[in-house]
Each structure stands twice: as structure tokens, then as C-alpha cells.
DRENFIZA-141883 format. One record per residue: x, y, z of N, C-alpha, C, O in turn; residue in three letters. Coordinates in steps of 0.02 Angstrom, whole numbers, plus 50000, padded with zeros to 5 digits. Example, Ala and Ser with C-alpha at 12.3 -4.5 7.8 and 13.67 -1.06 7.14 Angstrom:
[[50660 49716 50390] [50615 49775 50390] [50660 49835 50390] [50712 49834 50423] 'Ala'],
[[50642 49888 50354] [50684 49947 50357] [50645 50002 50394] [50670 50057 50402] 'Ser'],
***
This chain:
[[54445 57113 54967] [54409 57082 54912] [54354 57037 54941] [54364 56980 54962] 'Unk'],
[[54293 57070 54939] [54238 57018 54974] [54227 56944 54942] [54224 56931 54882] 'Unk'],
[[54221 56901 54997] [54205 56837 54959] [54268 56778 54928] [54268 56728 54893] 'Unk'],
[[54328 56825 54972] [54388 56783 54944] [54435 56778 54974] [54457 56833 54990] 'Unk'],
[[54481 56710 55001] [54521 56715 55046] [54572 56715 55014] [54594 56662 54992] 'Unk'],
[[54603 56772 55006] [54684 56762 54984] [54727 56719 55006] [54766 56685 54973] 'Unk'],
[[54720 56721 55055] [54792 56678 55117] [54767 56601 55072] [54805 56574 55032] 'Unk'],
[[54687 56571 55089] [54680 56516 55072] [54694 56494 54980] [54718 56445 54952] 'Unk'],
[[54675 56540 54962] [54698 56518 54889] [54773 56523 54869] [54790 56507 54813] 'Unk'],
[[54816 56544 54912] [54899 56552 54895] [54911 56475 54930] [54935 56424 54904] 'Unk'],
[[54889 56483 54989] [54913 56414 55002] [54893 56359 54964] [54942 56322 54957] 'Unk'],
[[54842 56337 54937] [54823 56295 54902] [54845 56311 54849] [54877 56263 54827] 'Unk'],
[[54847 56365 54806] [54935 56364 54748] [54995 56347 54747] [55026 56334 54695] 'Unk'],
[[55023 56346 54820] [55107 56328 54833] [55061 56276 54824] [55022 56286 54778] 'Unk'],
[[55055 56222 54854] [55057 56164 54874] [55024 56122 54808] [55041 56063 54801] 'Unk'],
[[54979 56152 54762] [54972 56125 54711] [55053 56136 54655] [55071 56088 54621] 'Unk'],
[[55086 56191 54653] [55136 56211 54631] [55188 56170 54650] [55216 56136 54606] 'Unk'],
[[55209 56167 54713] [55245 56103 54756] [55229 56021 54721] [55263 55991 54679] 'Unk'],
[[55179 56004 54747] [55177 55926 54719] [55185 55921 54637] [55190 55865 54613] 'Unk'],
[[55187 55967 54605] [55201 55967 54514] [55275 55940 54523] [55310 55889 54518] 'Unk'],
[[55278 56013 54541] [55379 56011 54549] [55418 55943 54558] [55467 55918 54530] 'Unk'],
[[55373 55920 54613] [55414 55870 54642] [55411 55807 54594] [55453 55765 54608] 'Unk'],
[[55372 55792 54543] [55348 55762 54519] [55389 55746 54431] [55388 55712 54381] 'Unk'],
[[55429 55813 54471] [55476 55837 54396] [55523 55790 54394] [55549 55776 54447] 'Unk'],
[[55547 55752 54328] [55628 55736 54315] [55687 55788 54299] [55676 55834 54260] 'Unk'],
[[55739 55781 54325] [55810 55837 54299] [55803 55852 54251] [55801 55914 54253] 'Unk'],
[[55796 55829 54182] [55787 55861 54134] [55711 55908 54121] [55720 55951 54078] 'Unk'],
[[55658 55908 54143] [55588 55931 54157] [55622 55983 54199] [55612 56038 54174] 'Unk'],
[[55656 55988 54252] [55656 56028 54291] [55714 56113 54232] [55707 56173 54217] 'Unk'],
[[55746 56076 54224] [55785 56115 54151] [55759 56129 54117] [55785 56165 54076] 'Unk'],
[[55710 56116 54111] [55657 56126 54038] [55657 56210 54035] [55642 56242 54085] 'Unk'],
[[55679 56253 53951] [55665 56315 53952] [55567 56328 53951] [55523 56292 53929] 'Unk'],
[[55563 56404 53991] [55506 56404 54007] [55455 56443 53922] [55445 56504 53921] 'Unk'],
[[55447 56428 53901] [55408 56478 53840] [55391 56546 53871] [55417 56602 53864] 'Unk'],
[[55353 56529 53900] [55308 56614 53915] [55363 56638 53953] [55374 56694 53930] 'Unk'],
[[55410 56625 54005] [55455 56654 54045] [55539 56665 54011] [55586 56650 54047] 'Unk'],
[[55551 56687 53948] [55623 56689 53891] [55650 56721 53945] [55634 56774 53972] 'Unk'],
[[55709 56667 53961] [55757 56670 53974] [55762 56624 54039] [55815 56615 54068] 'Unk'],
[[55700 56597 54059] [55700 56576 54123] [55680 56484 54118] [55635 56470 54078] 'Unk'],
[[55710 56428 54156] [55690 56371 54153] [55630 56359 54223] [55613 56403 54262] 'Unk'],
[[55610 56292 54223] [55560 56264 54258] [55592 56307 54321] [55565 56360 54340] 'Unk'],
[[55659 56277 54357] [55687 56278 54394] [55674 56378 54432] [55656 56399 54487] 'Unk'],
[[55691 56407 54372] [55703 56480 54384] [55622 56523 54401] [55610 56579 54424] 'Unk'],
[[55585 56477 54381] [55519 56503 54385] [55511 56468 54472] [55489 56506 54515] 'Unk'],
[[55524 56418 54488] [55530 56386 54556] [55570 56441 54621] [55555 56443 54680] 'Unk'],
[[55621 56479 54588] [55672 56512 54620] [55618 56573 54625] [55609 56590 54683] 'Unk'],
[[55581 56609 54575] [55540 56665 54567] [55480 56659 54628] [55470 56703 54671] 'Unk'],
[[55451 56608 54623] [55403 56613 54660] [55429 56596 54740] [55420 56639 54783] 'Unk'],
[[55451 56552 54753] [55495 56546 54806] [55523 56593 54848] [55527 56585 54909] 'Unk'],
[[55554 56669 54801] [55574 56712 54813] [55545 56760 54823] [55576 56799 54859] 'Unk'],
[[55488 56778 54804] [55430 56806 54830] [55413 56819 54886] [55408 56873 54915] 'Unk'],
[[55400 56747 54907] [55377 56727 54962] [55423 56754 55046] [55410 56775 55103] 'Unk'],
[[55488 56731 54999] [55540 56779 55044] [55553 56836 55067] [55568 56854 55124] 'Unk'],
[[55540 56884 54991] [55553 56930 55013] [55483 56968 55027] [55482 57028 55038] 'Unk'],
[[55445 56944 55027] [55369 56959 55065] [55374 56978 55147] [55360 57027 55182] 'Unk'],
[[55407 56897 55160] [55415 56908 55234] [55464 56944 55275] [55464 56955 55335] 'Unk'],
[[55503 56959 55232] [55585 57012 55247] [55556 57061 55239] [55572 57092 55289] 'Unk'],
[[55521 57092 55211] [55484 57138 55187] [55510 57189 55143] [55503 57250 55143] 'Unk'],
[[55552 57140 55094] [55583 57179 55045] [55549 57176 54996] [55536 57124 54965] 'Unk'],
[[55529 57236 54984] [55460 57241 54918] [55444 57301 54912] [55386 57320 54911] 'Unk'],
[[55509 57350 54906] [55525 57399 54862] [55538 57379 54793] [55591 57347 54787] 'Unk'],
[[55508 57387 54742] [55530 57386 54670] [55481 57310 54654] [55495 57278 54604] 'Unk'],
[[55421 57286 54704] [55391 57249 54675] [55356 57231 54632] [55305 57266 54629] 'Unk'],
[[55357 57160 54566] [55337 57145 54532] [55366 57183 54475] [55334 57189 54422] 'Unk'],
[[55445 57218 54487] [55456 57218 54421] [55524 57173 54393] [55547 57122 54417] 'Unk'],
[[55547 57210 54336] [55563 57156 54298] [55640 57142 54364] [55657 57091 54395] 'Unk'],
[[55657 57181 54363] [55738 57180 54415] [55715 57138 54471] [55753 57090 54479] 'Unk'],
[[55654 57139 54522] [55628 57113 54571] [55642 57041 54565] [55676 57003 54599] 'Unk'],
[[55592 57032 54493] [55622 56927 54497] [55678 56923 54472] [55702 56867 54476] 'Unk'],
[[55711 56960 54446] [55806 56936 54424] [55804 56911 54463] [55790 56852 54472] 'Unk'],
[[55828 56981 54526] [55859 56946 54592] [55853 56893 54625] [55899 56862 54652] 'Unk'],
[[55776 56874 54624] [55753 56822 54646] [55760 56757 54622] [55753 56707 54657] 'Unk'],
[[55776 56754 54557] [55800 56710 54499] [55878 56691 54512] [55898 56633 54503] 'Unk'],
[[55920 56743 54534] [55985 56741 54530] [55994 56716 54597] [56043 56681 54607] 'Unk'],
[[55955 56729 54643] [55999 56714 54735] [55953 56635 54731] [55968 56591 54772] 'Unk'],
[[55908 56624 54690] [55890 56544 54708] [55930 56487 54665] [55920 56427 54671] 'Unk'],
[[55978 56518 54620] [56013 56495 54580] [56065 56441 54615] [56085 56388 54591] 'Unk'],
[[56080 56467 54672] [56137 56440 54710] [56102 56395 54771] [56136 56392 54822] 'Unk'],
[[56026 56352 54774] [56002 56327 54801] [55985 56255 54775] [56010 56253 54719] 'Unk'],
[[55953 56195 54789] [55933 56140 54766] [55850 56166 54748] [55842 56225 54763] 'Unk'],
[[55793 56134 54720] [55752 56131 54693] [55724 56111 54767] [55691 56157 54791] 'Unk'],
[[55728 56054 54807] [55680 56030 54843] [55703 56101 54937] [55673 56108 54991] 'Unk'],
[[55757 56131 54914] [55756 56176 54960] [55754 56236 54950] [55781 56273 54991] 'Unk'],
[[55721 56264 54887] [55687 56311 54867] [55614 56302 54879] [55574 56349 54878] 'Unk'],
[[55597 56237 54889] [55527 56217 54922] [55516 56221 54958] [55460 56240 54973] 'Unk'],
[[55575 56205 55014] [55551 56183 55080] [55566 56285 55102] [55561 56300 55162] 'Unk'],
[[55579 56328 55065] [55582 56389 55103] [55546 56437 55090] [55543 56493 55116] 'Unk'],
[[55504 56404 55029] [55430 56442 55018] [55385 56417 55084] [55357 56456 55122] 'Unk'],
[[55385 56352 55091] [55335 56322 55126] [55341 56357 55196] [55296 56393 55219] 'Unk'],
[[55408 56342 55230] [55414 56388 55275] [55400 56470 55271] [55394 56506 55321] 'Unk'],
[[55397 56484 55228] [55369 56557 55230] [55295 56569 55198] [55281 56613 55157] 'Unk'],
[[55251 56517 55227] [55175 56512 55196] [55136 56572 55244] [55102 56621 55228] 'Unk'],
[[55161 56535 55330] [55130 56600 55362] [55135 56650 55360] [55081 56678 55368] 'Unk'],
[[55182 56687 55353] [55179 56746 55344] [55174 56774 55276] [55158 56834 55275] 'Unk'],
[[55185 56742 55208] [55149 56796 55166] [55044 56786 55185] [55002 56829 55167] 'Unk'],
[[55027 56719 55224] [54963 56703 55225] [54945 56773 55258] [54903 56809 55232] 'Unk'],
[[54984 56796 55329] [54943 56857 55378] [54950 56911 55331] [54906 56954 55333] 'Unk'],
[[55020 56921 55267] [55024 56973 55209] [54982 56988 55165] [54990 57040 55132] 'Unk'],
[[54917 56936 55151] [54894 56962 55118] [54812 56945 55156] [54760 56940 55124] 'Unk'],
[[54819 56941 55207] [54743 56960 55239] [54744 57021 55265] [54694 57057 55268] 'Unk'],
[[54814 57040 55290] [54823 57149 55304] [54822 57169 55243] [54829 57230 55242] 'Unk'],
[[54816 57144 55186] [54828 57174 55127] [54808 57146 55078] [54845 57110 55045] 'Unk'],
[[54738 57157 55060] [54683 57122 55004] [54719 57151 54950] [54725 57109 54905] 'Unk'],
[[54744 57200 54936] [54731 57247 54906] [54792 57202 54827] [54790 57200 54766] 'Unk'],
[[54842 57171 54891] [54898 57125 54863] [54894 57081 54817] [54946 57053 54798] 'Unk'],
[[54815 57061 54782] [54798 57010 54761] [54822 56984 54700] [54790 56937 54677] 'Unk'],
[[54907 57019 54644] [54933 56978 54597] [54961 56938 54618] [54970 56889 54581] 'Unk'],
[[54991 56937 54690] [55030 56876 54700] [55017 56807 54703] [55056 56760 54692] 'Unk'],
[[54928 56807 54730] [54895 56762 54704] [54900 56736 54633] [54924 56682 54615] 'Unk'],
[[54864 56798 54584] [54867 56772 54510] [54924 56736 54492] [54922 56687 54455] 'Unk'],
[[54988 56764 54525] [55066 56745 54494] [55063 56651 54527] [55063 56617 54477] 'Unk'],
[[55063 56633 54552] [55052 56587 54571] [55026 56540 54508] [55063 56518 54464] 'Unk'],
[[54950 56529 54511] [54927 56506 54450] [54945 56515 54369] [54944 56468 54328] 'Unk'],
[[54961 56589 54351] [55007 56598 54293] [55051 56566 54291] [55050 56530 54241] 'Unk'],
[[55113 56557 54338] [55146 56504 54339] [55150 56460 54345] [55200 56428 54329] 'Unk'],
[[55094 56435 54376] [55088 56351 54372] [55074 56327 54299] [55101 56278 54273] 'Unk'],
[[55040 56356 54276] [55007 56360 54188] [55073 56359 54118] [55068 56336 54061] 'Unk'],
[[55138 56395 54156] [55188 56397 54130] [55210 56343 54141] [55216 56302 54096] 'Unk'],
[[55225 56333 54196] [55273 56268 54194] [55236 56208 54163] [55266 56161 54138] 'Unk'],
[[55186 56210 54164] [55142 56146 54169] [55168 56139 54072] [55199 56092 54046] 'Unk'],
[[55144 56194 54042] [55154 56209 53957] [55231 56188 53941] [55247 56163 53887] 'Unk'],
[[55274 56201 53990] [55342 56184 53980] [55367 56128 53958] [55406 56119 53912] 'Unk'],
[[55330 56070 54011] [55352 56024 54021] [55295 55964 53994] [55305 55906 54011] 'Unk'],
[[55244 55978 53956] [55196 55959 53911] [55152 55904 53995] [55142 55843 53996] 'Unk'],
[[55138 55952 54048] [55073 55929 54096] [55022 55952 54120] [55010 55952 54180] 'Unk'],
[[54983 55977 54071] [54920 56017 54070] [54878 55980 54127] [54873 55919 54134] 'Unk'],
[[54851 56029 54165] [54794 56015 54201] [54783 56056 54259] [54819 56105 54249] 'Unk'],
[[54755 56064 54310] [54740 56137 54344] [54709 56174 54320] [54706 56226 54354] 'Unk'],
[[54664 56179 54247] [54645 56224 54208] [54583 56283 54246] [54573 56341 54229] 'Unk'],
[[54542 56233 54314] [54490 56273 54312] [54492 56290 54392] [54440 56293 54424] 'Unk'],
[[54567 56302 54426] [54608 56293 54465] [54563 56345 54540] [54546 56401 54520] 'Unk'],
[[54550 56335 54599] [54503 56389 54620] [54549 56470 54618] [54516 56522 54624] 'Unk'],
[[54612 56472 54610] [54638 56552 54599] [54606 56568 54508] [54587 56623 54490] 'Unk'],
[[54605 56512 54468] [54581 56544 54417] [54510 56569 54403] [54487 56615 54370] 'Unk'],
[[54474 56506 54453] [54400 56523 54468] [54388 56598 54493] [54351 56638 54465] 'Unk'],
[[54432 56611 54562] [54380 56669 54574] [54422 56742 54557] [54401 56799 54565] 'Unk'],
[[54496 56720 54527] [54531 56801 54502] [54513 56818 54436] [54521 56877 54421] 'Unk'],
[[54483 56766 54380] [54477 56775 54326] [54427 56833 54326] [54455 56882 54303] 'Unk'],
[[54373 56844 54341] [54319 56897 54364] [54338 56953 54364] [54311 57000 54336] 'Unk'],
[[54410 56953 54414] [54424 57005 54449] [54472 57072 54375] [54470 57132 54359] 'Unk'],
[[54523 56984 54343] [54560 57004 54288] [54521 57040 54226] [54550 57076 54185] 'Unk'],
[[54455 57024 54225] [54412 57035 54160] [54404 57100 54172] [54417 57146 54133] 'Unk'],
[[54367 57105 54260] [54321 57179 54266] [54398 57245 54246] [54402 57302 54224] 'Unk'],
[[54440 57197 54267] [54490 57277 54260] [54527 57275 54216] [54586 57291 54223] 'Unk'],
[[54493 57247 54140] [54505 57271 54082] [54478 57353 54079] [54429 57376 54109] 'Unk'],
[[54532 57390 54030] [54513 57463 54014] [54505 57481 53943] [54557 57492 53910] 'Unk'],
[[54456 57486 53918] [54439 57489 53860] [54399 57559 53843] [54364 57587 53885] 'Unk'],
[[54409 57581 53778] [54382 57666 53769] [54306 57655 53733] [54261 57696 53726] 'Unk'],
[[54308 57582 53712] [54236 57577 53682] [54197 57509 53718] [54229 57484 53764] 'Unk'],
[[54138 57480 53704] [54099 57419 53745] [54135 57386 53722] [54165 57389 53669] 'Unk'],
[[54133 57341 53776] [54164 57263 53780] [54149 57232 53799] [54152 57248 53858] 'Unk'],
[[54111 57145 53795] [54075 57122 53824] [54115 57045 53806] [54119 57014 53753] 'Unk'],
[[54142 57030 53872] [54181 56954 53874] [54129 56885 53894] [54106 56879 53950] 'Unk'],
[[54118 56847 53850] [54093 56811 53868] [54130 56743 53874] [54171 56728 53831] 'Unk'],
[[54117 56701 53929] [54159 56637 53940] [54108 56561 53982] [54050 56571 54000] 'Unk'],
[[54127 56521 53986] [54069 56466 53994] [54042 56485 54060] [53998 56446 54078] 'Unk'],
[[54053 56537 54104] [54035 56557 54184] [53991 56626 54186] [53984 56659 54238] 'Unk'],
[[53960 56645 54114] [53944 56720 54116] [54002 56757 54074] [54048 56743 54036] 'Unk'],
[[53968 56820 54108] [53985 56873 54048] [54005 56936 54074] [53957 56959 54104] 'Unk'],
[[54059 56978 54077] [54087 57036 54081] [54097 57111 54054] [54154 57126 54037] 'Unk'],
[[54071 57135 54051] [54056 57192 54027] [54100 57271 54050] [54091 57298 54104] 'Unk'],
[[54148 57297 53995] [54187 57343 54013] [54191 57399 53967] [54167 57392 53910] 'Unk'],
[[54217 57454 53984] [54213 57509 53938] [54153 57545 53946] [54119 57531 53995] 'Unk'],
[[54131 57592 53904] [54079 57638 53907] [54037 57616 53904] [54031 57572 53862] 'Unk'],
[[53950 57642 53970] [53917 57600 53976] [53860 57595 53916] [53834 57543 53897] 'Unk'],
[[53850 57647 53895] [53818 57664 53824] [53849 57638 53751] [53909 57645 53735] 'Unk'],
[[53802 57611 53714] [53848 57592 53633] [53832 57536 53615] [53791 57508 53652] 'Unk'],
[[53853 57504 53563] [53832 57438 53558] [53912 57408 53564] [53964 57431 53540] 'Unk'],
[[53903 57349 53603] [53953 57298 53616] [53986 57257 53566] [53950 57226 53527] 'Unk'],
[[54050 57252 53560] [54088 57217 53527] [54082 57129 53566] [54074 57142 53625] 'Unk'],
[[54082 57056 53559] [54076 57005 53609] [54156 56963 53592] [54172 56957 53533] 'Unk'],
[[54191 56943 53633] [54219 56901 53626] [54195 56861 53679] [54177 56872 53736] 'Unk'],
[[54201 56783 53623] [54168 56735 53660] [54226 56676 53665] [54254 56653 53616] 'Unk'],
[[54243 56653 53744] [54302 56600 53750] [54280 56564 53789] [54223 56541 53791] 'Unk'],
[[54341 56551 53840] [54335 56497 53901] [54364 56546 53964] [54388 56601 53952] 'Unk'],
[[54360 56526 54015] [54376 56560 54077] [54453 56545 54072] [54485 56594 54090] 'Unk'],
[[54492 56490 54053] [54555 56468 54039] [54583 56514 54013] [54627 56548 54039] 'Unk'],
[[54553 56524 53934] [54593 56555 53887] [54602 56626 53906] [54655 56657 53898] 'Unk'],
[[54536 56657 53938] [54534 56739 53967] [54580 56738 54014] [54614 56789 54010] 'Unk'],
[[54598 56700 54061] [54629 56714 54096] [54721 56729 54088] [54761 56765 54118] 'Unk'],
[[54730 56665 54016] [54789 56661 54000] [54816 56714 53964] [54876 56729 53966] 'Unk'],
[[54768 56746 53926] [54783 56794 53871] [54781 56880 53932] [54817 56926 53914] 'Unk'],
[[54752 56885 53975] [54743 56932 54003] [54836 56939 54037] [54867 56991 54051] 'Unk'],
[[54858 56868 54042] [54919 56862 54089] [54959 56873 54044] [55015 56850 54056] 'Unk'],
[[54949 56909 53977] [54994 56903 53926] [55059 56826 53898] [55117 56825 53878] 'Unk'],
[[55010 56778 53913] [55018 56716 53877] [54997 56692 53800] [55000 56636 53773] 'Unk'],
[[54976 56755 53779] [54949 56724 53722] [54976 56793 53653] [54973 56854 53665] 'Unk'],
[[54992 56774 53607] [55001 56847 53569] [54937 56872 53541] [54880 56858 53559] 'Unk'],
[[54965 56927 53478] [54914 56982 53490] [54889 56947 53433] [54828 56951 53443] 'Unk'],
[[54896 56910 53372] [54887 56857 53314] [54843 56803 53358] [54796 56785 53323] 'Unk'],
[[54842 56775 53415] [54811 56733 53435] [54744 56760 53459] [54692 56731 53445] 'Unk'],
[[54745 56804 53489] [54699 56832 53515] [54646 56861 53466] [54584 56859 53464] 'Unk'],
[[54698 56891 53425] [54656 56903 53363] [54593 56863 53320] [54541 56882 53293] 'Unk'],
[[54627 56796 53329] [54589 56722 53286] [54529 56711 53346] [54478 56689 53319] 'Unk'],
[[54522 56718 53408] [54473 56693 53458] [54396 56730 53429] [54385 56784 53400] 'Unk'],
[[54362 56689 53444] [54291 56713 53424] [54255 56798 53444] [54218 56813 53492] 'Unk'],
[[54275 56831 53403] [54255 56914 53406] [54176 56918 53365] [54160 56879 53320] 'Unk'],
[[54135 56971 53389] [54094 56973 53352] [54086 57007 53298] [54038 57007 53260] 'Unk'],
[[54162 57053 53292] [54174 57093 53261] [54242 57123 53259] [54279 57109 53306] 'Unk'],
[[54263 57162 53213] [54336 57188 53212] [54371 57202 53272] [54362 57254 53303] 'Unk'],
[[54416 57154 53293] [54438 57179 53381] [54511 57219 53369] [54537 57241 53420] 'Unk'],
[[54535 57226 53323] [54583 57261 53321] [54603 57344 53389] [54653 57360 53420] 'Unk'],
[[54533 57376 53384] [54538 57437 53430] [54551 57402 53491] [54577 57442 53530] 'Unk'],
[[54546 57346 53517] [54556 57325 53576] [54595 57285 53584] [54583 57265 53641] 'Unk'],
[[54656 57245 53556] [54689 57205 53573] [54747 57219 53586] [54784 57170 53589] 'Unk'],
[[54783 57303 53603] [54811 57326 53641] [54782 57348 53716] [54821 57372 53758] 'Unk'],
[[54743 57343 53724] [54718 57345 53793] [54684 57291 53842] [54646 57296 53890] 'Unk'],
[[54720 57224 53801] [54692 57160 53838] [54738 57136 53905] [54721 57113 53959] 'Unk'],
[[54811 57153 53874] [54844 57107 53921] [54881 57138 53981] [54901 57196 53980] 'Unk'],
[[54890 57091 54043] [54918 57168 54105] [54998 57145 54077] [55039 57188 54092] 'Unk'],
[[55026 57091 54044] [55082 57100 54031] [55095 57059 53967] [55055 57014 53953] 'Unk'],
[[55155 57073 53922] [55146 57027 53865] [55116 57100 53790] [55125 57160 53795] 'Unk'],
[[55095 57076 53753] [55076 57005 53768] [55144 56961 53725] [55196 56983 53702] 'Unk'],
[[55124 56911 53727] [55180 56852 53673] [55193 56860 53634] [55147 56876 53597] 'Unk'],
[[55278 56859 53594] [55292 56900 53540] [55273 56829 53514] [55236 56840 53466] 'Unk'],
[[55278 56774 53520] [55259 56701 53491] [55201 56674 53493] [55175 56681 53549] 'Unk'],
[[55167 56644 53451] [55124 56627 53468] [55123 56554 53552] [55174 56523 53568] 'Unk'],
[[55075 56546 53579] [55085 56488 53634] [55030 56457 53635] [54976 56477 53657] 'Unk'],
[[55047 56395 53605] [55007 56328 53621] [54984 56285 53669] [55018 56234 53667] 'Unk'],
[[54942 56282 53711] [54955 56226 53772] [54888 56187 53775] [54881 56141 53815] 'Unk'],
***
């Protein structure tokens, strides 16, 4: 991916992800996650953590699906919070050399910031909004929208353009925040619906989100 250091933007996600955490009270850390049903602050800590692990084990058959973070959810279960930290951190270098052999790797980045965005909504501590993984993946999340007719995303950084290159364009007009959240399937299909369209978005609001989207609506 020209123009972008994976390794550097993961690391600067743990460690923004890290100092939140730590910052948590026991009950904050319990806190159920909204966007993650079934999972608390804690279990989303065990998820990413676990990642990281099994990055460097190089167990990452069956990656990024739903069984992948159980496991990872379930074996950090039986750990403390501040040493589910300290074994991401230790395993910074090597997912860092994992994803400079392998651009190609680049949700693990996104997952990072999606989850920081979660927990943050959890535990009512918004901020990170214009975060540099959201800065330079949001682009990346827009262009590989797939749409059968024009689409033209507009957000306070420019404008995105997908679907067939001929036709006249449908515009949704937001924030780089909100595109990014709703693309991560954080947002439902009623919410998305209400965001500034220039026109009937219905043909497209099954083809917005890579996961999701929210059977609830989500506020943050």
C-alpha cells in the first residue's frame, strides 16, 4: 500500500489502545461492549491481544472469522487485563515485520481503531476520532465500496467515487468518522439511511458495510 506504514500505524494503535485501557476502572473494564454482543471492554482487550499472538505463532488459518476471535476471547479469559497488555506489547515486533511482508494484511490495522471506537462508545470516552489509522484507511475503506450504480461519498477530506463510471451520481455527504464507522458495520441500516443522501439510497445500503451492519441503532 504506497504511502503507508502499516507496522507504524499498528503500533501507534496498541499503544493508543493500551493507555485507554489502563485508564479503565473494574467496572469500565466490565462494561458490555454495544457493537461487540456478547463481548465486554475486557473481551475486546483479549481479541486484539490475541491477534497479535496468534500472528506471531502463525496461527491464522480461519482468520478474521467469527470462531478465530472466540478463541481468542476464550484463552484471554483466564489472564489479568494488564497481562493481556503486556503480551500484545511483547508481540509488537513481530506482527510490525507481519505486516511490512504483507501489505496486503491491512484489516488488522482497521481492527485496531474499530475497536478502539468500541470501547471508547462503551464506556462513554469519545475521542481518537480523526485517529492517523482512520486518516489514511478510511480512503482505502471507501474506494472498496462495491456498488452496481454511481456513488459518490463525500466527507470533510474530499470525495470518493465508486460504481459505474458513467451515470449520474447518487452523493452521500458525512464526516470521515461517520464513513468510516458505518463502513465497519457500526452503524444500522435505519441510521445510515437518515445521513445526508442526495437521493433515494435504499439500492445501496446493502452494499455499504464489510460487516454488520447494526441490528440497533449506535450512538456515540
Amino acid at each position: 500500500m504506497p504511502g503507508v506504514d502499516l507496522a507504524e500505524l499498528y503500533r501507534g494503535g496498541q499503544e493508543r489502545v493500551a493507555g485507554l485501557v489502563q485508564e479503565l476502572s473494574p467496572a469500565e473494564i466490565a462494561a458490555p461492549v454495544p457493537t461487540c454482543p456478547g463481548w465486554t471492554v475486557r473481551d475486546v482487550v483479549a481479541h486484539l491481544s490475541g491477534i497479535a499472538e496468534d500472528v506471531v505463532a502463525g496461527n491464522t488459518a480461519g482468520a478474521m472469522t467469527d470462531a478465530w476471535s472466540a478463541a481468542q476471547v476464550a484463552r484471554g479469559r483466564g489472564r489479568s487485563v494488564p497481562d493481556l497488555l503486556a503480551g500484545w506489547a511483547a508481540n509488537l515486533p513481530g506482527v510490525e515485520a507481519f505486516l511490512t511482508a504483507h501489505p496486503r494484511q491491512w484489516p488488522a490495522v482497521i481492527d485496531i481503531a474499530a475497536h478502539e471506537q468500541d470501547m471508547r462508545g462503551a464506556v462513554s470516552r469519545p475521542g481518537a476520532r480523526d485517529n492517523p489509522i482512520i486518516q489514511a484507511m478510511t480512503p482505502v475503506l471507501l474506494a472498496s465500496v462495491r456498488v452496481t450504480r454511481p456513488l459518490v461519498i463525500q466527507t470533510e477530506h474530499g470525495e470518493t467515487r465508486v460504481g459505474p463510471d458513467s451515470g449520474s451520481a447518487i452523493v452521500l455527504s458525512t464526516t470521515r468518522f461517520e464513513a468510516f464507522r458505518l463502513r465497519m458495520g457500526r452503524r444500522s441500516k435505519a441510521q445510515v439511511a437518515r445521513l445526508d443522501w442526495s437521493a433515494d439510497p435504499e439500492p445501496y445500503l446493502d452494499r455499504l458495510f464489510v460487516f454488520g451492519p447494526s441490528r440497533t441503532d449506535i450512538v456515540e
